[in-house]
MIDOSE-1310 file (N, C-alpha, C; in nm, 2 decimals, decimal comma, always signed):
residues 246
xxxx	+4,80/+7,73/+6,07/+4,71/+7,72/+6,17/+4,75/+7,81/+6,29; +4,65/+7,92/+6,33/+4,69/+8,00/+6,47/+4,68/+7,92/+6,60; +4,77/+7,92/+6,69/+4,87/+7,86/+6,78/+4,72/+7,90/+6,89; +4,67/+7,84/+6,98/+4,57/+7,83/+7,07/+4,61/+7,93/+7,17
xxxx	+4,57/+8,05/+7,21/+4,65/+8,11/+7,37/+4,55/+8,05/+7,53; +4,68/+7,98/+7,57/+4,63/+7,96/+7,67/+4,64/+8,13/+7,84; +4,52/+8,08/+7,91/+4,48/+8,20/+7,99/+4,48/+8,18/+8,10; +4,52/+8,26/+8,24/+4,42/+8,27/+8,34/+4,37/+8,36/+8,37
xxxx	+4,30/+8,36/+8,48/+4,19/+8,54/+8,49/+4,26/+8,54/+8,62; +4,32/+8,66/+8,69/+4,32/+8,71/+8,79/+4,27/+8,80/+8,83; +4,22/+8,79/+8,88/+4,10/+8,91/+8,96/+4,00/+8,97/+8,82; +4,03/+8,95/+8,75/+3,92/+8,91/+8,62/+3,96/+8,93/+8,50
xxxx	+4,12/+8,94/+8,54/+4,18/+9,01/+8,41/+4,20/+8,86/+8,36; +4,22/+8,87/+8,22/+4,27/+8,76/+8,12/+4,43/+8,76/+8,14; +4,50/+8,68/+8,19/+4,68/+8,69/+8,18/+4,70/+8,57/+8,10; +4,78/+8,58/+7,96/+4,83/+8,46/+7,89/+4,96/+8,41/+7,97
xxxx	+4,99/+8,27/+7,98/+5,04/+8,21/+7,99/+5,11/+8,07/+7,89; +5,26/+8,08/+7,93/+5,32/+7,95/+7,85/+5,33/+7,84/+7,88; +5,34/+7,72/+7,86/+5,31/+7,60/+7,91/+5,43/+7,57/+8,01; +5,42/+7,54/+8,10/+5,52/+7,50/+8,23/+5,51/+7,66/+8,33
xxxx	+5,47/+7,75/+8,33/+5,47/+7,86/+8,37/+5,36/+7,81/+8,54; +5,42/+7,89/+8,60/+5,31/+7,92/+8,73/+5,20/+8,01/+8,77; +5,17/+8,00/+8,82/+5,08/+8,15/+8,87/+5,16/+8,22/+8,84; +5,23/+8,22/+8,96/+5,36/+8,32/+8,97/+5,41/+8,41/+8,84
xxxx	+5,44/+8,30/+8,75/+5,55/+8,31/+8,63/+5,46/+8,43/+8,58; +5,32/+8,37/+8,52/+5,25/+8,47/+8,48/+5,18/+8,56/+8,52; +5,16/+8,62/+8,62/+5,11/+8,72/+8,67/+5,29/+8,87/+8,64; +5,34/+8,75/+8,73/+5,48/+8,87/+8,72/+5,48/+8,92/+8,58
xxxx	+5,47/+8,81/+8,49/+5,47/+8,87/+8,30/+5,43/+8,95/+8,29; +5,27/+9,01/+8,33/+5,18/+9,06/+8,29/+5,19/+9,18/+8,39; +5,31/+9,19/+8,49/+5,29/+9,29/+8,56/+5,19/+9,27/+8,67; +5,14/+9,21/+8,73/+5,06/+9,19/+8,86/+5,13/+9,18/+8,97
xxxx	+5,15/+9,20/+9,04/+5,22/+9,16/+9,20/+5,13/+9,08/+9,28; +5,22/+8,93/+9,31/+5,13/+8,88/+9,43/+5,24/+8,90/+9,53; +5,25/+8,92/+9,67/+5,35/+8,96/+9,75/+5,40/+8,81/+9,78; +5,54/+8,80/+9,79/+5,59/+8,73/+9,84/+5,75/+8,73/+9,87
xxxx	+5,82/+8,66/+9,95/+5,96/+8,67/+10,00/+6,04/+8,58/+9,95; +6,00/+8,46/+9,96/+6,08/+8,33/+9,91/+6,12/+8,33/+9,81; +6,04/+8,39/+9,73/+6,06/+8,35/+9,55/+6,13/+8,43/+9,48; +6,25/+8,38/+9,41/+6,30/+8,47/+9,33/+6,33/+8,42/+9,23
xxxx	+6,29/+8,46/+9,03/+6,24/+8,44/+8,92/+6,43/+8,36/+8,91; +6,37/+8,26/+8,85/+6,53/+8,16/+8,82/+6,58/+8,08/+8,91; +6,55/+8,12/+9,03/+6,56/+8,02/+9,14/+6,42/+7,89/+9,11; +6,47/+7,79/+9,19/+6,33/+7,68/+9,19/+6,22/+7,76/+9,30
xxxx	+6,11/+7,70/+9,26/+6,05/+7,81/+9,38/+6,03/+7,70/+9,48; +6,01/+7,76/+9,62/+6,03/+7,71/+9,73/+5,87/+7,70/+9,79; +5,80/+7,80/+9,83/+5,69/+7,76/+9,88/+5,66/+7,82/+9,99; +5,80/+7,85/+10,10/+5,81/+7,84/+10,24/+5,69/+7,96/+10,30
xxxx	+5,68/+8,07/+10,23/+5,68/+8,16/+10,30/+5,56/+8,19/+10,31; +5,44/+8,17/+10,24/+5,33/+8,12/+10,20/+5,24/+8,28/+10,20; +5,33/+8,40/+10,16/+5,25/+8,48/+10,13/+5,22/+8,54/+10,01; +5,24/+8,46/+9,92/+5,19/+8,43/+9,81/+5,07/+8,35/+9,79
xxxx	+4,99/+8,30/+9,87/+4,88/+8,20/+9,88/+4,80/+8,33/+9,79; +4,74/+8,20/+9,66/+4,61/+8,29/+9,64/+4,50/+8,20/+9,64; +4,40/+8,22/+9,62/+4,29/+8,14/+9,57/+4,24/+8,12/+9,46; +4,25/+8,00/+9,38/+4,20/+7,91/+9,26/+4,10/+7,81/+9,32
xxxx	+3,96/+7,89/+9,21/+3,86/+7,82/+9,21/+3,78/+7,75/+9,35; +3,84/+7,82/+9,38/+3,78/+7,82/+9,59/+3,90/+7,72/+9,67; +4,01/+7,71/+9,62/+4,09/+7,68/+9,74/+4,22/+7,74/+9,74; +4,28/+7,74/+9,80/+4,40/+7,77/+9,88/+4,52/+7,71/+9,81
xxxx	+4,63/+7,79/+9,74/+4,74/+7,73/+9,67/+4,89/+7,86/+9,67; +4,98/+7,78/+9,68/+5,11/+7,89/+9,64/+5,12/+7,93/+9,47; +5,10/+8,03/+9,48/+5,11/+8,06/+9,37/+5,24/+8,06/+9,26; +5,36/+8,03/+9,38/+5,50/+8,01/+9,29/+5,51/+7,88/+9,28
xxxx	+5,46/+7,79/+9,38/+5,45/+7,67/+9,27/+5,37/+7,57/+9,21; +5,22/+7,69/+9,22/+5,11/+7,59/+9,14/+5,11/+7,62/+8,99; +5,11/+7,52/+8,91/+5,19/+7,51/+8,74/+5,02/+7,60/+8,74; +5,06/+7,72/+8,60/+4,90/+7,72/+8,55/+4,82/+7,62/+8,45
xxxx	+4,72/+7,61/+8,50/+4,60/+7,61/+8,39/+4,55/+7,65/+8,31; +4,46/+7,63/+8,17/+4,43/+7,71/+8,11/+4,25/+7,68/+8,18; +4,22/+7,86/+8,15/+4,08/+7,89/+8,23/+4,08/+7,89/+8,35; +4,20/+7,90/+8,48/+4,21/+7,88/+8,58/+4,12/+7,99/+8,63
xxxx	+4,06/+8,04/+8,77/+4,01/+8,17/+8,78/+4,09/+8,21/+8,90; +4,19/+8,30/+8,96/+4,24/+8,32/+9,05/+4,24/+8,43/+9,09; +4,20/+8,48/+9,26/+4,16/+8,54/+9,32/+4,28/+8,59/+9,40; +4,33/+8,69/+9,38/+4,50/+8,79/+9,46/+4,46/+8,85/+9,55
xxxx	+4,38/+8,97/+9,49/+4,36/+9,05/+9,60/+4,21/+9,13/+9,68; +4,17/+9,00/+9,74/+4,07/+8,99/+9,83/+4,14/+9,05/+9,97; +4,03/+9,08/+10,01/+4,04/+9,20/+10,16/+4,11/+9,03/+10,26; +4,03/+8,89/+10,22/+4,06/+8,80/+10,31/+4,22/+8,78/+10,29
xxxx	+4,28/+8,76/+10,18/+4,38/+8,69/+10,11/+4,49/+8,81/+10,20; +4,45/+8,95/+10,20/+4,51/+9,03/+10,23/+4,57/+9,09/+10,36; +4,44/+9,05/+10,42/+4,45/+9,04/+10,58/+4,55/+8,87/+10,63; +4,56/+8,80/+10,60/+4,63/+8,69/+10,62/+4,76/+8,70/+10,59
xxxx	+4,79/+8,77/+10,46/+4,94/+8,82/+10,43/+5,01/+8,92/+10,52; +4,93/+9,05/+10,55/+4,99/+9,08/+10,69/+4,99/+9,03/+10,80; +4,90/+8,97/+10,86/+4,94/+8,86/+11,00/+5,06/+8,73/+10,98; +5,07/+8,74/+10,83/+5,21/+8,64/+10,81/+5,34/+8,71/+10,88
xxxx	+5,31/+8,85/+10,78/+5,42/+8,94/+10,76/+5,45/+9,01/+10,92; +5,33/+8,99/+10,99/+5,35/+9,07/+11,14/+5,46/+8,96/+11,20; +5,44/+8,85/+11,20/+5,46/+8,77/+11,28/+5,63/+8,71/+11,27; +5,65/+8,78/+11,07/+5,77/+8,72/+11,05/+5,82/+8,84/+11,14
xxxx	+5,76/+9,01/+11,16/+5,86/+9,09/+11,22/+5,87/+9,10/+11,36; +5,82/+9,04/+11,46/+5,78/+8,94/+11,61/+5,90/+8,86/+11,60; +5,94/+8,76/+11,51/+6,00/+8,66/+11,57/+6,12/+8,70/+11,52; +6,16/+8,77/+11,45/+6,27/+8,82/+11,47/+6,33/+8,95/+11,45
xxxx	+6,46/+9,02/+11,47/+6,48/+9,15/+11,50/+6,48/+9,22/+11,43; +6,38/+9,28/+11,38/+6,36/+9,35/+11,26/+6,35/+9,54/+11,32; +6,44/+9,58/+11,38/+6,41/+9,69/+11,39/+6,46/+9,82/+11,28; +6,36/+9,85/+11,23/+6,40/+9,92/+11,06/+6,53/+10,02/+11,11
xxxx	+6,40/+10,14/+11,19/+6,53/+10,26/+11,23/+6,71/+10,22/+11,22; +6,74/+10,09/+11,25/+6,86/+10,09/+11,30/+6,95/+9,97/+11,19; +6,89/+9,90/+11,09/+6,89/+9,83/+10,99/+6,91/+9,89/+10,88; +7,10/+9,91/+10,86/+7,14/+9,92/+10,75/+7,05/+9,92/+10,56
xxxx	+6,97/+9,80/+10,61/+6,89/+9,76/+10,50/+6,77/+9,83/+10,48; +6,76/+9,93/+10,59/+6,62/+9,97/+10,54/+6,58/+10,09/+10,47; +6,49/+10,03/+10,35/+6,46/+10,10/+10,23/+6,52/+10,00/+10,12; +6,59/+9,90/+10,14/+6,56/+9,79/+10,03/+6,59/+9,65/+10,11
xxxx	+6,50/+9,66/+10,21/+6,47/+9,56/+10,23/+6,28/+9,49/+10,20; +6,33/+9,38/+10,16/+6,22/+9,35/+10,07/+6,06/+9,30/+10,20; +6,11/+9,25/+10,31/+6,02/+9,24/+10,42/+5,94/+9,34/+10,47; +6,01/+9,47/+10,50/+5,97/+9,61/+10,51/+5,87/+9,68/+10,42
xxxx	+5,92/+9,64/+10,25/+5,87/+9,68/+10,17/+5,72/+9,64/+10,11; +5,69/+9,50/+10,19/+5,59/+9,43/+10,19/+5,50/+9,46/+10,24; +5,53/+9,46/+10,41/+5,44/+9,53/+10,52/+5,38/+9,70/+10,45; +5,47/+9,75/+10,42/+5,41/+9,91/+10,34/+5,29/+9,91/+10,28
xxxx	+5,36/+9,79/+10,19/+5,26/+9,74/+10,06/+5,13/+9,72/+10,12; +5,11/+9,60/+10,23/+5,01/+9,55/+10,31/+4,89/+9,63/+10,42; +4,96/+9,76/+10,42/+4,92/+9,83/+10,53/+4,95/+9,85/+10,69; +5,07/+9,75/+10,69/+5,10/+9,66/+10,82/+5,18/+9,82/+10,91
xxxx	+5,08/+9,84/+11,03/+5,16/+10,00/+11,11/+5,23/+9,92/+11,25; +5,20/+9,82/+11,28/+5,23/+9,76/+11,41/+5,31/+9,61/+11,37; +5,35/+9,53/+11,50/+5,39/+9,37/+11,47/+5,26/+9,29/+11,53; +5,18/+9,39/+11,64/+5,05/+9,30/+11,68/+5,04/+9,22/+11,74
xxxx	+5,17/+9,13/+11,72/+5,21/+9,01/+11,84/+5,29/+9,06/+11,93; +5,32/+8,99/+12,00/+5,46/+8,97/+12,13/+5,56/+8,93/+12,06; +5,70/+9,07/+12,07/+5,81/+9,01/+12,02/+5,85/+8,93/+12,10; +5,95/+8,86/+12,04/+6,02/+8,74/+12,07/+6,14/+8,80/+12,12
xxxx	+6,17/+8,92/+12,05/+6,32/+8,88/+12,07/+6,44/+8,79/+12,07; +6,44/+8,77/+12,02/+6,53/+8,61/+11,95/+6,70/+8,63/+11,97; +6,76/+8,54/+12,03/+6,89/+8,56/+12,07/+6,97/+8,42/+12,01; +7,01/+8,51/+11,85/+7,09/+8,37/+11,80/+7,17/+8,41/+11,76
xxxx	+7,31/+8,30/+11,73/+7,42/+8,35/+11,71/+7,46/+8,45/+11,57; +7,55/+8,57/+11,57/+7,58/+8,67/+11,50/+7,76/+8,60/+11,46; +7,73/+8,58/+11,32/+7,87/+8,53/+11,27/+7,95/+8,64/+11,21; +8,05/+8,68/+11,24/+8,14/+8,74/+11,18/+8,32/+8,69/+11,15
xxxx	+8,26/+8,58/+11,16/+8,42/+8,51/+11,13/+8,47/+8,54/+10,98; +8,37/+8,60/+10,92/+8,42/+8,57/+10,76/+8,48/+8,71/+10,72; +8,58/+8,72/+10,65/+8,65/+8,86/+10,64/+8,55/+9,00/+10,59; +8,47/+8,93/+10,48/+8,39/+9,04/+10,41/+8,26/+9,07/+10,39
xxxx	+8,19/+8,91/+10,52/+8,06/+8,88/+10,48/+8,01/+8,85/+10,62; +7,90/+9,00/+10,67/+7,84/+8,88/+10,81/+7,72/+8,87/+10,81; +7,69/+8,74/+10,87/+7,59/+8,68/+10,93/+7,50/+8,70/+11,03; +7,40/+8,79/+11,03/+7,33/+8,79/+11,17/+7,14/+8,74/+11,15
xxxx	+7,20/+8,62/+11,24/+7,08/+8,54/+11,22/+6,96/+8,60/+11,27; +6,92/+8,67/+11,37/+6,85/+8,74/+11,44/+6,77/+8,82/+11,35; +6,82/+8,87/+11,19/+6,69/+8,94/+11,12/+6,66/+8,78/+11,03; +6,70/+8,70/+11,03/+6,66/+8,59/+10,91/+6,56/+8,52/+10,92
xxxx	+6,48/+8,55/+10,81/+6,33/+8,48/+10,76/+6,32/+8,35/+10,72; +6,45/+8,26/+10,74/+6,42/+8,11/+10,71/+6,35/+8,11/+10,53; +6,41/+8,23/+10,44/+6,30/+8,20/+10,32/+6,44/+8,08/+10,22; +6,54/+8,04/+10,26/+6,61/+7,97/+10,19/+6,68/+8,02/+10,06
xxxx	+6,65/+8,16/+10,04/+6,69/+8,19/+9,92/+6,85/+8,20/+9,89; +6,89/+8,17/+10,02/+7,07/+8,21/+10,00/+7,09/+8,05/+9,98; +7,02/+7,98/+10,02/+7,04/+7,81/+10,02/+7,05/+7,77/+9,84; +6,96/+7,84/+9,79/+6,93/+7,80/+9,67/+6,98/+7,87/+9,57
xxxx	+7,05/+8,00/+9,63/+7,09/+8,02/+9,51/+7,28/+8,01/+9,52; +7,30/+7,93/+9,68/+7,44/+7,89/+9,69/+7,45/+7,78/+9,55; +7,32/+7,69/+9,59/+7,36/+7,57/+9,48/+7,32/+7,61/+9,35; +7,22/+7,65/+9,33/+7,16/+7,63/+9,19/+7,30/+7,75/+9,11
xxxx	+7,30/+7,85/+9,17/+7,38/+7,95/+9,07/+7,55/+7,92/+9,07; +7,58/+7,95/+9,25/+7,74/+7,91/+9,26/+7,79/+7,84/+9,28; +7,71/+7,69/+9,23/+7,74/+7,57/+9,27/+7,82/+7,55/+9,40; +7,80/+7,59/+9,51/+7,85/+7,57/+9,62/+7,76/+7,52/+9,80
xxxx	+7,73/+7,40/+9,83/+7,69/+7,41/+9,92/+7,75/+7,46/+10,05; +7,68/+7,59/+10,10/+7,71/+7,70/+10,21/+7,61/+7,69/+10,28; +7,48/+7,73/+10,33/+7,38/+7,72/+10,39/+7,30/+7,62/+10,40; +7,22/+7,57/+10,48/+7,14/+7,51/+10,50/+7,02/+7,55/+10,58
xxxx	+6,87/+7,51/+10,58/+6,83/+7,54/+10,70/+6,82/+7,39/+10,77; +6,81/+7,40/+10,90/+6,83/+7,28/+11,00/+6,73/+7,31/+11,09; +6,73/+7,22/+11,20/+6,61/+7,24/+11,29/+6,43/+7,23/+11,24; +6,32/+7,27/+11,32/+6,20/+7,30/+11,26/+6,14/+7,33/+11,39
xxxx	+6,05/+7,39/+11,31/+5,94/+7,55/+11,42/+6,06/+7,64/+11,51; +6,03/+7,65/+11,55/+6,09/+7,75/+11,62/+6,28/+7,76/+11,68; +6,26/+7,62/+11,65/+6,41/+7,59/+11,67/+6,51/+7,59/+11,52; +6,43/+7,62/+11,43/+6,46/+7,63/+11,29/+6,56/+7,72/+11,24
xxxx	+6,71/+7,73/+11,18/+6,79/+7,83/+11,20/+6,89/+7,83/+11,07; +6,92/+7,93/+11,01/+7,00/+7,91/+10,89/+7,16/+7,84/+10,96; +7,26/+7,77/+10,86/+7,37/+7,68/+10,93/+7,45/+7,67/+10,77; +7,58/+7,70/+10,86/+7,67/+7,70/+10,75/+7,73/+7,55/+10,74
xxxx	+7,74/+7,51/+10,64/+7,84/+7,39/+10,58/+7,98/+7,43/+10,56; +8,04/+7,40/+10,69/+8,15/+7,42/+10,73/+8,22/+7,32/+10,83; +8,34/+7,28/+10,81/+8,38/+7,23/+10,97/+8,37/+7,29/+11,12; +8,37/+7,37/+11,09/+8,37/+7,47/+11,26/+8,18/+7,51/+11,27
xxxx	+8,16/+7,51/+11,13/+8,01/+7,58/+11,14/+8,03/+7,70/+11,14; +8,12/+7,78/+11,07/+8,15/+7,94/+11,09/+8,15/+7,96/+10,91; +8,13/+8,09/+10,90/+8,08/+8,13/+10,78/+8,22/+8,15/+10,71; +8,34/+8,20/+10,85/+8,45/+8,24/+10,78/+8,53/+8,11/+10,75
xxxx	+8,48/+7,97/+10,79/+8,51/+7,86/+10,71/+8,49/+7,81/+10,60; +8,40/+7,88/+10,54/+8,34/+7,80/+10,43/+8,39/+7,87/+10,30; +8,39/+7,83/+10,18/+8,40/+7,91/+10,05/+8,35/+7,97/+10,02; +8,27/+8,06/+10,09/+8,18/+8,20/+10,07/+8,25/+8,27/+10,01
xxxx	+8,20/+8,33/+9,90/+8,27/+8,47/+9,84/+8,17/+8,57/+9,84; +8,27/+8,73/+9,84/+8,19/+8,80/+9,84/+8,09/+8,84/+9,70; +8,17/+8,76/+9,58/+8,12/+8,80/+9,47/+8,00/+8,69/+9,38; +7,94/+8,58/+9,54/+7,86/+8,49/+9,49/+7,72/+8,56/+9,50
xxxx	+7,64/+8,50/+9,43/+7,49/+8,54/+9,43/+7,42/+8,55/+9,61; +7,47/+8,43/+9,66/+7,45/+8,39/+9,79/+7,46/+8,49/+9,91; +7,55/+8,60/+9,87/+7,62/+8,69/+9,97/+7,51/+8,78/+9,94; +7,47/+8,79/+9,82/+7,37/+8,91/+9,80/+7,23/+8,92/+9,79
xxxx	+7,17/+8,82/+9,79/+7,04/+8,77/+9,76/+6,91/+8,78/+9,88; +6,97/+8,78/+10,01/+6,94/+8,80/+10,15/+6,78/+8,90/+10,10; +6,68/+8,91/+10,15/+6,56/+8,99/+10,14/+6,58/+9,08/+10,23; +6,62/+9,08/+10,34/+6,64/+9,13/+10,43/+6,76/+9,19/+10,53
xxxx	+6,79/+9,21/+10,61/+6,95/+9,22/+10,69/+7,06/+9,14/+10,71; +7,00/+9,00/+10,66/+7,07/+8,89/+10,78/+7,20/+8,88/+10,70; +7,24/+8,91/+10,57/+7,35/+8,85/+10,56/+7,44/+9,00/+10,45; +7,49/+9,08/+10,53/+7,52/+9,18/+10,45/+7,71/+9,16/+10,40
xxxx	+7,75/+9,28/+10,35/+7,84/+9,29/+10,32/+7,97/+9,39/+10,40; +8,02/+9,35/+10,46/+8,10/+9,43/+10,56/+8,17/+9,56/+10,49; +8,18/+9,69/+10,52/+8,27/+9,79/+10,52/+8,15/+9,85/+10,39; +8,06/+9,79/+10,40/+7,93/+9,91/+10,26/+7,83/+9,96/+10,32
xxxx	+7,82/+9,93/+10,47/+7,68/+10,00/+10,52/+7,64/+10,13/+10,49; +7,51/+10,17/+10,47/+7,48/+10,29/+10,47/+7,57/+10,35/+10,36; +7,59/+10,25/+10,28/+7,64/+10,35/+10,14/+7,52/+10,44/+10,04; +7,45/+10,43/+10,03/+7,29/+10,50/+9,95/+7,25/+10,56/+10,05
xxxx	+7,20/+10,68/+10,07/+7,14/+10,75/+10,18/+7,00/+10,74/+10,20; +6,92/+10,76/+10,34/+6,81/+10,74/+10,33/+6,71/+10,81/+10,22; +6,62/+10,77/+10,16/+6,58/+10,91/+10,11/+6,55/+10,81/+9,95; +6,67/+10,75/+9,95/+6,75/+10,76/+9,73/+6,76/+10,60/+9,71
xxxx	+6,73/+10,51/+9,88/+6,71/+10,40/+9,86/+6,59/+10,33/+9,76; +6,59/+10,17/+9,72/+6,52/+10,13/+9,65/+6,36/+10,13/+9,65; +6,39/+10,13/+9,81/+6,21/+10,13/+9,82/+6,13/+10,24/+9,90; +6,25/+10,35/+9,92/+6,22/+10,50/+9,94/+6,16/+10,51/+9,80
xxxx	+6,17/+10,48/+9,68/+6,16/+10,56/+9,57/+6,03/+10,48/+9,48; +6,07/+10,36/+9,52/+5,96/+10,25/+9,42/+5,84/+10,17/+9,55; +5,74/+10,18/+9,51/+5,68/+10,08/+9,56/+5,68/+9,92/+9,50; +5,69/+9,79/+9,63/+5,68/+9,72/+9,52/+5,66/+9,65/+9,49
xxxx	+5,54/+9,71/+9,42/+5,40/+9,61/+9,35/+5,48/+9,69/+9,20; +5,54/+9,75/+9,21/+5,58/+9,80/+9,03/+5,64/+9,74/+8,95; +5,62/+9,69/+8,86/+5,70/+9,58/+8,79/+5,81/+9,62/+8,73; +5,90/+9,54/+8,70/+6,03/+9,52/+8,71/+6,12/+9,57/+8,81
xxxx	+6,10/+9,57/+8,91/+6,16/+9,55/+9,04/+6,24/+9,41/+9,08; +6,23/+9,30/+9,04/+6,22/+9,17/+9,06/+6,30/+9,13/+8,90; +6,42/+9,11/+8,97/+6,53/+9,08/+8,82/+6,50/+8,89/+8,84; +6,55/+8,91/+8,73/+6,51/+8,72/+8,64/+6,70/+8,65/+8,70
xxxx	+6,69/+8,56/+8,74/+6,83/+8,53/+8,79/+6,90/+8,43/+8,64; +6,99/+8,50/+8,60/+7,05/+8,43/+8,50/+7,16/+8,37/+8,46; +7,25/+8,39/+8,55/+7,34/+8,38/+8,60/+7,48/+8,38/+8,69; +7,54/+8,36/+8,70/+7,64/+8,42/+8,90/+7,68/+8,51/+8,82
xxxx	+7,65/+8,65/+8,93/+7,70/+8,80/+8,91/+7,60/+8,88/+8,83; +7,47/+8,84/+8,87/+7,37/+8,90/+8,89/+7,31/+8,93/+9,04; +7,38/+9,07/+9,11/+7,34/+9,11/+9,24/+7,25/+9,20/+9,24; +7,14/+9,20/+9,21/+7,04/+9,28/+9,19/+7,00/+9,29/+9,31
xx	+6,99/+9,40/+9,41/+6,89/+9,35/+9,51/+6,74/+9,39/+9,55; +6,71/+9,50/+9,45/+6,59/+9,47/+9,40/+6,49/+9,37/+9,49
């Protein structure tokens, strides 16, 4: 007896899907890009960042963690869906200090690489400027909260991969702030290593690796070279000592 394939249509294409799979899951299969920060394949997905929202069947859903359907009809990339994802993305680079020119990370950082993606030439809002504490207590690993997007991905992949709880996020709205699990609250107290998934996973600047900056030159970086809506850009997490940063 042949095995039933279950479907969804995105933007009208037919994408098969396997049972327990997400939007998410399957669009990425099939090579589609929906933009988003939080989510990273192997991790639980999180939700937070909500620029992954697409539209099923006229409402409003995260696509990393609405399970699919079969016959679902889902809508990615509408001029509306699109315009909302950069006023996300403006606002993540407003509230905090995201200035590329001077950011070791830029050209694989995945926030930057979004905005490209989006069309985003301005932040549009009023920066903030944001003045939060910059940790360097830890020998090989610093912490500067000031570019951090609150997407939890170092949270989740402290536990899920290095079994280690290290981060937390604390607070909410605006007073909301990544926090180490430590006695002092300092990063150089905690069992951070340099060789955990956690140290490396960061989307953005906030949590690099000391004495490597500006090792890849401008130019030959990851998203000097790829755009990325290209698939396979976005490694599958399988295990600790997978640093892809991709």
């Amino acid at each position: 007896m042949n095995r039933s394939i279950t479907v969804i249509e995105i933007d009208g294409q037919a994408v098969p899907f396997d049972e327990g799979q997400t939007i998410m899951d399957a669009a990425m299969a099939a090579g589609i890009y929906i933009p988003h920060l939080c989510h990273k394949p192997g991790l639980t997905p999180h939700g937070s960042c909500k620029l992954c929202t697409v539209d099923v069947d006229g409402r409003s859903v995260s696509s990393c963690t609405m399970p699919a359907v079969n016959g679902m009809k889902v809508s990615n990339n509408t001029p509306a869906l699109m315009e909302v994802r950069k006023s996300i993305t403006q606002m993540l680079f407003v509230e905090g200090n995201h200035l590329c020119p001077s950011c070791e990370k830029t050209g694989d950082c995945t926030l930057q690489a979004v905005a490209y993606h989006l069309g985003m030439l301005d932040g549009h809002y009023p920066q903030f400027y944001p003045k939060r504490a910059v940790d360097a207590s830890h020998p090989e690993i610093l912490l500067d909260r000031d570019r951090c997007i609150l997407c939890a991905l170092c949270v989740r992949a402290g536990r899920e991969v290095d079994g280690k709880e290290i981060f937390a996020i604390t607070g909410r709205g605006i007073d909301a702030t990544l926090s180490i699990h430590s006695e002092s609250g300092l990063l150089g107290d905690s069992d951070l290593s340099v060789d955990d998934l956690a140290a490396h996973i960061c989307p953005v600047g906030a949590i690099l690796i000391k004495d490597e900056g500006y090792e890849v030159p401008i130019g030959r970086r990851t998203f000097d070279l790829h755009c990325i809506a290209e698939p396979g850009l976005e490694p599958v997490i399988l295990r600790k000592g997978d640093h892809t940063d991709a």
